[in-house]
C-alpha atoms as a printed R data frame, in Angstrom:
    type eleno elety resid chain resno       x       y       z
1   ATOM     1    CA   UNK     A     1 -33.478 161.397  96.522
2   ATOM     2    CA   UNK     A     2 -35.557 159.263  94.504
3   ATOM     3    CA   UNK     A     3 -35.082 155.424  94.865
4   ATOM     4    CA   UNK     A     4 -33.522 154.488  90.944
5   ATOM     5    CA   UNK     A     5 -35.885 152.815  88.984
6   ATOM     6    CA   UNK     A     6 -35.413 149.028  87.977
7   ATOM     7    CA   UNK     A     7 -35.242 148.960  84.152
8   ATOM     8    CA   UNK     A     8 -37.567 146.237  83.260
9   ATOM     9    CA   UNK     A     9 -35.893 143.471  80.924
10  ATOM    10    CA   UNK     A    10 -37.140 142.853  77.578
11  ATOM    11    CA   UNK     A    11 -37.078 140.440  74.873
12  ATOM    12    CA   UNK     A    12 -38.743 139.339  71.905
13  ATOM    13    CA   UNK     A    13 -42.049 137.365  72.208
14  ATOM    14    CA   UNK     A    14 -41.741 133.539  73.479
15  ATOM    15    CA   UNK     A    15 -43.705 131.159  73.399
16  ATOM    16    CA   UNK     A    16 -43.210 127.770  75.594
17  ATOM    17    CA   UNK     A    17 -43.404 124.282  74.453
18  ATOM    18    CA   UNK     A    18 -43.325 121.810  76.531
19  ATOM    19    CA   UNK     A    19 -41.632 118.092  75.585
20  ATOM    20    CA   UNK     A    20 -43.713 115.454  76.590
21  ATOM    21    CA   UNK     A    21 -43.848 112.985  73.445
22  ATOM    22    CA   UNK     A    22 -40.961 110.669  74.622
23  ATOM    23    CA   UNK     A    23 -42.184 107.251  75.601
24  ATOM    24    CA   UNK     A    24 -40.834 106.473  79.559
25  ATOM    25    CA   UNK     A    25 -39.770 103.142  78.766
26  ATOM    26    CA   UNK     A    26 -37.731 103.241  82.014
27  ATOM    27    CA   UNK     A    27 -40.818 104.461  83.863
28  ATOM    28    CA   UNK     A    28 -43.595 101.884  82.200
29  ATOM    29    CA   UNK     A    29 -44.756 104.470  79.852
30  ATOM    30    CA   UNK     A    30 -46.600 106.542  82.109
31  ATOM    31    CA   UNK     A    31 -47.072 110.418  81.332
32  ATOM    32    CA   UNK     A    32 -44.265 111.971  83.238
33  ATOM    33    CA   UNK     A    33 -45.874 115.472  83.100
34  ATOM    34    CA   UNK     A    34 -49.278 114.241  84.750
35  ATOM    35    CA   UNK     A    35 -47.002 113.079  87.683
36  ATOM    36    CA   UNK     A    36 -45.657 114.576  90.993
37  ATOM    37    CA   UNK     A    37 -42.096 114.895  91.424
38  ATOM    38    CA   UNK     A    38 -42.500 117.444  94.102
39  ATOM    39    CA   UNK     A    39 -45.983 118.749  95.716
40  ATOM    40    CA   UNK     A    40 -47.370 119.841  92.682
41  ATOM    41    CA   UNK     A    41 -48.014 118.162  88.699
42  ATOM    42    CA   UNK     A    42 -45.412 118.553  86.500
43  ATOM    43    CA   UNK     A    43 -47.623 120.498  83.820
44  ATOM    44    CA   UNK     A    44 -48.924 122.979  86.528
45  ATOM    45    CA   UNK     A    45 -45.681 123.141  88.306
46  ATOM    46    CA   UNK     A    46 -43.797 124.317  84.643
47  ATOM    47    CA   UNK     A    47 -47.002 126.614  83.309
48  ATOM    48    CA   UNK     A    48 -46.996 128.566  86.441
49  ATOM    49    CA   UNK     A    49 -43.352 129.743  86.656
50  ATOM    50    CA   UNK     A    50 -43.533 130.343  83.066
51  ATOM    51    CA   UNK     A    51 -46.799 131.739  82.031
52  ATOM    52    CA   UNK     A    52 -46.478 135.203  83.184
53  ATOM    53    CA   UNK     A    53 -42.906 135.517  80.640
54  ATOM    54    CA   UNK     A    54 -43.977 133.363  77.628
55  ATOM    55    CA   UNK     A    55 -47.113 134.648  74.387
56  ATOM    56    CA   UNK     A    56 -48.196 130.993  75.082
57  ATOM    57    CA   UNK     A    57 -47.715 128.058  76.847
58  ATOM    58    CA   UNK     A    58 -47.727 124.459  74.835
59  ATOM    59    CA   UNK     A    59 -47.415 120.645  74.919
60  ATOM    60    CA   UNK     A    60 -45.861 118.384  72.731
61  ATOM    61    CA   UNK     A    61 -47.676 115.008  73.304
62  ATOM    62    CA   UNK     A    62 -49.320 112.653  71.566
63  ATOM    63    CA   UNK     A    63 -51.603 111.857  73.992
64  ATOM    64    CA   UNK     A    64 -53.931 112.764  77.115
65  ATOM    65    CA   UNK     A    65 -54.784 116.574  75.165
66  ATOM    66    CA   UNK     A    66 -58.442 116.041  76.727
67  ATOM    67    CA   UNK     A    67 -56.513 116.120  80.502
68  ATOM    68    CA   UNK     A    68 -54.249 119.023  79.682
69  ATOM    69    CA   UNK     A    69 -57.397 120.677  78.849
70  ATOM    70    CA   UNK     A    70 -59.052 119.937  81.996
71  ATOM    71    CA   UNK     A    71 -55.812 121.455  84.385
72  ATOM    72    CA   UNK     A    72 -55.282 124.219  82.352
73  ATOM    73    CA   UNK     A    73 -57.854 125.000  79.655
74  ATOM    74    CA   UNK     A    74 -55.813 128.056  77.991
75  ATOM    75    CA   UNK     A    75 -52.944 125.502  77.250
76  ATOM    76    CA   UNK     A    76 -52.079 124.888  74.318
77  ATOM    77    CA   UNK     A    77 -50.594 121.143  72.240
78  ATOM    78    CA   UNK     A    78 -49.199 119.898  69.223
79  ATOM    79    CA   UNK     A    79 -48.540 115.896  67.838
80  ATOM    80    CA   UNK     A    80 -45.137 115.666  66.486
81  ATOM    81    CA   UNK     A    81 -45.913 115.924  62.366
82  ATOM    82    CA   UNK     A    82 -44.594 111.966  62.129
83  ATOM    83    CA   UNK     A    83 -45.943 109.482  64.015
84  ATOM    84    CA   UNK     A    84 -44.015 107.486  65.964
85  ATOM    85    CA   UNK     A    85 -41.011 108.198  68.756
86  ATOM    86    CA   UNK     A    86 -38.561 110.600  67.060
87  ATOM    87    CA   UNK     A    87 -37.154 112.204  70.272
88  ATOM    88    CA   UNK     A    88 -37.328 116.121  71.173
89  ATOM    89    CA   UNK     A    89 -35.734 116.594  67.849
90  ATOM    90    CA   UNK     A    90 -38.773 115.976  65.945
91  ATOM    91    CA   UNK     A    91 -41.022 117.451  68.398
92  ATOM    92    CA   UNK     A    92 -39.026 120.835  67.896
93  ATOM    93    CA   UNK     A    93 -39.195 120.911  64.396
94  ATOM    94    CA   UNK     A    94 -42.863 119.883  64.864
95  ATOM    95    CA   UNK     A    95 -43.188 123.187  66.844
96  ATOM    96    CA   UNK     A    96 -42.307 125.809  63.877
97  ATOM    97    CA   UNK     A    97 -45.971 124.764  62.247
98  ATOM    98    CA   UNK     A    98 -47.942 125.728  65.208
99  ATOM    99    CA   UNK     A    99 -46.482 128.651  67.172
100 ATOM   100    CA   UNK     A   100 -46.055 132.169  66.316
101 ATOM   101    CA   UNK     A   101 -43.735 133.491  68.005
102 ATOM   102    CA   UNK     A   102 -39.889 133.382  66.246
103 ATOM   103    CA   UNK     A   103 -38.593 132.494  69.459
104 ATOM   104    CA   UNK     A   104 -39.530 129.161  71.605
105 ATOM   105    CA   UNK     A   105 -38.466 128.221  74.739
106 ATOM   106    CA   UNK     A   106 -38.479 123.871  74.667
107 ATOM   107    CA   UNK     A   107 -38.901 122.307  78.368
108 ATOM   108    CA   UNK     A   108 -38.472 118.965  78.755
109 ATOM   109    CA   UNK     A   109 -41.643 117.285  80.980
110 ATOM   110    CA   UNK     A   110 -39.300 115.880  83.271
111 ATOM   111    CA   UNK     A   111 -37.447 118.395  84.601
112 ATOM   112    CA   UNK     A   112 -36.825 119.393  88.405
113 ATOM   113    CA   UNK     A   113 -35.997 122.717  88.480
114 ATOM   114    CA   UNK     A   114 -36.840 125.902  86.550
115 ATOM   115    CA   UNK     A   115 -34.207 128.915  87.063
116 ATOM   116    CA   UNK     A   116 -35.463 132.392  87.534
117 ATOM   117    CA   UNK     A   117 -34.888 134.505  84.598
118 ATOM   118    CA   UNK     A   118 -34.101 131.701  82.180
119 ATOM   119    CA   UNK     A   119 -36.155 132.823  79.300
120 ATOM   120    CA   UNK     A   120 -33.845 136.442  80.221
121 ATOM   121    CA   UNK     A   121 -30.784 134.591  80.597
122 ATOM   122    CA   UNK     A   122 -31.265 132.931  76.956
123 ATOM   123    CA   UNK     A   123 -31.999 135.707  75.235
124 ATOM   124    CA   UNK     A   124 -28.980 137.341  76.506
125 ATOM   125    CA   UNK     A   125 -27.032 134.396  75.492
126 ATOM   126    CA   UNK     A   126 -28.299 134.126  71.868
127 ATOM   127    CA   UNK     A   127 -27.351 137.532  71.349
128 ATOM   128    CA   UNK     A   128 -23.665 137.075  72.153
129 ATOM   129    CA   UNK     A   129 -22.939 135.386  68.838
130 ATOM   130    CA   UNK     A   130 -24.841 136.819  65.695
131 ATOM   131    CA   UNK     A   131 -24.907 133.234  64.082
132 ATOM   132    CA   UNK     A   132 -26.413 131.614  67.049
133 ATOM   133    CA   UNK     A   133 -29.432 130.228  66.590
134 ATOM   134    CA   UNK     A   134 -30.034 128.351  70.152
135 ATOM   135    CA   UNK     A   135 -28.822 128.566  73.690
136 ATOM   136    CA   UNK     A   136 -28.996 126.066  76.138
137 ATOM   137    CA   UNK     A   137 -29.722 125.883  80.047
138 ATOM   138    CA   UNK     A   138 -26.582 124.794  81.737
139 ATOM   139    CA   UNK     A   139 -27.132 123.458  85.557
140 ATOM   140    CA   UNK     A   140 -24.181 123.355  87.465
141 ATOM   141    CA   UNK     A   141 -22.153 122.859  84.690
142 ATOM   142    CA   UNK     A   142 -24.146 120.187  82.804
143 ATOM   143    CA   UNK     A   143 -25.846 120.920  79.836
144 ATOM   144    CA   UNK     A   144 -29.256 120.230  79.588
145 ATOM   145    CA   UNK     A   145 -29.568 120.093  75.672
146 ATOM   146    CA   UNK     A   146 -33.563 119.573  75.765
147 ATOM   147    CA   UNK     A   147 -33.707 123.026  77.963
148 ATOM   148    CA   UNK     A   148 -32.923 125.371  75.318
149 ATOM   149    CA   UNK     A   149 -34.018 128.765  73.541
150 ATOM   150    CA   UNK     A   150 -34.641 127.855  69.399
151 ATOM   151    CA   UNK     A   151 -34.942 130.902  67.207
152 ATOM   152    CA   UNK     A   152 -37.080 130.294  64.218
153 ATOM   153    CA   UNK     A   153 -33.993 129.852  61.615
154 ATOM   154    CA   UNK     A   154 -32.977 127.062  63.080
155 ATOM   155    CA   UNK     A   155 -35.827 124.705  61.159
156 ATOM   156    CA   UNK     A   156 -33.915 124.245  57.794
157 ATOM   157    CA   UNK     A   157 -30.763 122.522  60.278
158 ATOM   158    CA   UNK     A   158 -33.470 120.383  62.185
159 ATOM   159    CA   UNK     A   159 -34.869 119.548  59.330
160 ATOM   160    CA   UNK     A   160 -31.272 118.692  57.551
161 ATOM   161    CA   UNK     A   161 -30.846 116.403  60.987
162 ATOM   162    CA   UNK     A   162 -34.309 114.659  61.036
163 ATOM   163    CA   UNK     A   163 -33.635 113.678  57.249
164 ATOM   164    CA   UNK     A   164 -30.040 112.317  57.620
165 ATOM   165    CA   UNK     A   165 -31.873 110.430  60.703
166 ATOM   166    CA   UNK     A   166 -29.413 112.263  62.543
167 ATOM   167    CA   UNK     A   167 -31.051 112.913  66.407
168 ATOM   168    CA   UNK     A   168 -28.699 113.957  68.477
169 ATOM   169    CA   UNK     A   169 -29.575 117.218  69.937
170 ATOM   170    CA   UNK     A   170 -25.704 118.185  70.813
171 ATOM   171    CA   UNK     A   171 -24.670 117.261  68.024
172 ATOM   172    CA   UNK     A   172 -27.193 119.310  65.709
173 ATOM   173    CA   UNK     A   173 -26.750 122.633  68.003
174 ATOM   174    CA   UNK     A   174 -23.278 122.516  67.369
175 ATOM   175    CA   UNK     A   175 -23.752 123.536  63.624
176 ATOM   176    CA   UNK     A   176 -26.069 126.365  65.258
177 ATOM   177    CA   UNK     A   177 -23.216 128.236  67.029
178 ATOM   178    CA   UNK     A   178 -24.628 127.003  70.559
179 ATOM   179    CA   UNK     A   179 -24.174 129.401  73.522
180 ATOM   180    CA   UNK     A   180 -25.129 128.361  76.818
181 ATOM   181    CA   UNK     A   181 -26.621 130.354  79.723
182 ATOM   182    CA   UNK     A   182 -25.261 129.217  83.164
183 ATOM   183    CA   UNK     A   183 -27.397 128.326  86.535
184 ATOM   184    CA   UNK     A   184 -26.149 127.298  89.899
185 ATOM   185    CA   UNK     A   185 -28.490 125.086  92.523
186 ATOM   186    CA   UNK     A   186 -26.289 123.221  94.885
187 ATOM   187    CA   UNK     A   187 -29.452 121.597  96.463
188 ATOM   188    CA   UNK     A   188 -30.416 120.010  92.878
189 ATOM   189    CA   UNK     A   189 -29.319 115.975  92.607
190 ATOM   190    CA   UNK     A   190 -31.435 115.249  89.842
191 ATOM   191    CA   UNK     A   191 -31.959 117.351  86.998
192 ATOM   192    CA   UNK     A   192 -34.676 115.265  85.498
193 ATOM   193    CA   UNK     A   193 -36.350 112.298  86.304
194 ATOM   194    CA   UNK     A   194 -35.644 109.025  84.055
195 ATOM   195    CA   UNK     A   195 -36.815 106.123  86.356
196 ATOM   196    CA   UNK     A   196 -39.003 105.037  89.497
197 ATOM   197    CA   UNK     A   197 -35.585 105.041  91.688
198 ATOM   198    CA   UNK     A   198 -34.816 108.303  90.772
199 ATOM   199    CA   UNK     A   199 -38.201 109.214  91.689
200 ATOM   200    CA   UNK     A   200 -38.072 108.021  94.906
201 ATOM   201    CA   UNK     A   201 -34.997 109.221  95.510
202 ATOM   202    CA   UNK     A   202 -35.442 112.833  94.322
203 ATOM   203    CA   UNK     A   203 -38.630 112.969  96.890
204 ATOM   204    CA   UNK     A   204 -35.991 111.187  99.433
205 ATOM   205    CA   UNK     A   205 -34.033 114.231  99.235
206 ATOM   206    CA   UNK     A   206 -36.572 117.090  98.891
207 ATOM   207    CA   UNK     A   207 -37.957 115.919 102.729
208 ATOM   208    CA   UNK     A   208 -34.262 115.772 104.202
């Protein structure tokens, strides 16, 4: 007998954008994704376990284009279209000028941890409500609202949002018909990094 064949998974054409256009105030304003959390810089850390699945890979920042250049010179980046600090909101809507694709994965700079599959796992989870027009990465039962899948319909609500100076992510995904795709990691204390102590503290635990 033949061994069965693994049926590949497919999905429609993604592109990545990564969130980096927040301003650390906790952190002194550094760059978060030119920084080590773990062995490795954030940008090259989240480009290589999600190149190989997305059409392209880019960066949301307003700054330090010449250095993402220099790491990886395919990658791609964007300025949000108002200056200013207008949270991942603005930086999504922002995104809809630029990419291609009518499907965008948004990762925020500062995450830890990256599930297997989760550009899969989101598509699957989009499809489970016709209306849907987002799905977010859910880590042990917290939602991680910047982590999410965005089809392209969802600009006109954004934009709705950004105008009524409305930013709340949550509450803008509601009107979406939000579905959530569900990851366990029961080594994971930190699902992002917001501060120096966290910092330390997530490197703390990684050597235990």
């Amino acid at each position: 007998m033949t061994r069965k064949q693994r049926i590949p998974v497919t999905y429609a054409e993604t592109d990545v954008v990564i969130l980096a256009g927040g301003q650390a105030r906790r952190m002194n304003g550094i760059n978060k994704l030119l920084q080590k959390f773990d062995n490795e810089i954030q940008l090259i850390k989240i480009h290589q376990q999600l190149k190989s699945r997305a059409e392209k890979v880019w960066v949301n920042s307003h700054r330090d284009h010449s250095i993402y250049e220099r790491i990886i010179p395919s990658i791609q980046y964007f300025q949000d279209d108002e200056a200013g600090f207008h949270g991942p909101l603005m930086g999504m809507k922002s995104a809809w000028s630029h990419v291609q694709s009518d499907y965008v994965l948004f990762v925020p700079c500062d995450v830890t941890y990256i599930p297997n599959k989760v550009i899969s796992r989101l598509h699957q989870a989009i499809q489970r409500n016709p209306r849907c027009e987002v799905a977010v990465v859910e880590i042990n039962g917290k939602a991680l609202y910047p982590f999410c899948l965005l089809k392209r319909s969802s600009l006109p609500t954004i934009e709705h949002h950004l105008e009524q100076n409305q930013r709340s992510l949550k509450h803008c995904f509601v009107e979406m018909h939000m579905q959530v795709a569900s990851f366990k990691n029961r080594a994971l204390f930190f699902h992002s990094i917001n501060s120096f102590d966290e910092l330390q503290q997530h490197r703390q635990l990684n050597f235990l």
